[in-house]
N, C-alpha and C positions, 0 to 999 in steps of 0.2 A: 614228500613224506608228511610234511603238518596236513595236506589235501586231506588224505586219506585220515590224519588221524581224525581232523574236525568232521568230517563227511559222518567218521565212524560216532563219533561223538554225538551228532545231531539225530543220527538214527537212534543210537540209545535214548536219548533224548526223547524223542518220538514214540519209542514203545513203553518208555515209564510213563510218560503221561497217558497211550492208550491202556495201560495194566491199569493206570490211579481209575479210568474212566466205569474200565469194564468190572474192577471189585470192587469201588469204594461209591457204589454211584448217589446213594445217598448224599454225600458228604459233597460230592460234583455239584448236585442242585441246587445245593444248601448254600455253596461260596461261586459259583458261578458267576453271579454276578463283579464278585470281586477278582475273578480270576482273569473274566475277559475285558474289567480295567484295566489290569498288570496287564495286559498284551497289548494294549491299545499303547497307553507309555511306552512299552519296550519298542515296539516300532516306531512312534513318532518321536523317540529321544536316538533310536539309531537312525532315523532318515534323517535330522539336524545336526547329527552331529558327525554325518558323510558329509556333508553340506557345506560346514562348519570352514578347513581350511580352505576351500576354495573359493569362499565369500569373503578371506581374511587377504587371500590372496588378488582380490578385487577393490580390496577399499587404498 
């Protein structure tokens, strides 16, 4: 059941940010550049910090 709930979760997820895309595009170009820093962190703080126990678990 959480599968499904997060699954369902990421698609919403997904179509609010293509709605923000498709109606607010103005406002996309305008922070773009700050938007695809936030993704750049969000990924390199979830890939170390998967990492994270199992390097704790090595020292």
């Amino acid at each position: 059941t959480h599968i499904l709930f997060f699954s369902s979760l990421a698609a919403i997820a997904t179509l609010l940010g293509m709605a923000l895309v498709l109606f607010r595009e103005a406002w996309c170009r305008q922070n773009s550049g700050s938007l695809i820093s936030f993704s750049a962190g969000v990924l390199l703080a979830v890939g170390f910090l998967h990492i994270l126990p199992e390097s704790m678990e090595l020292t």
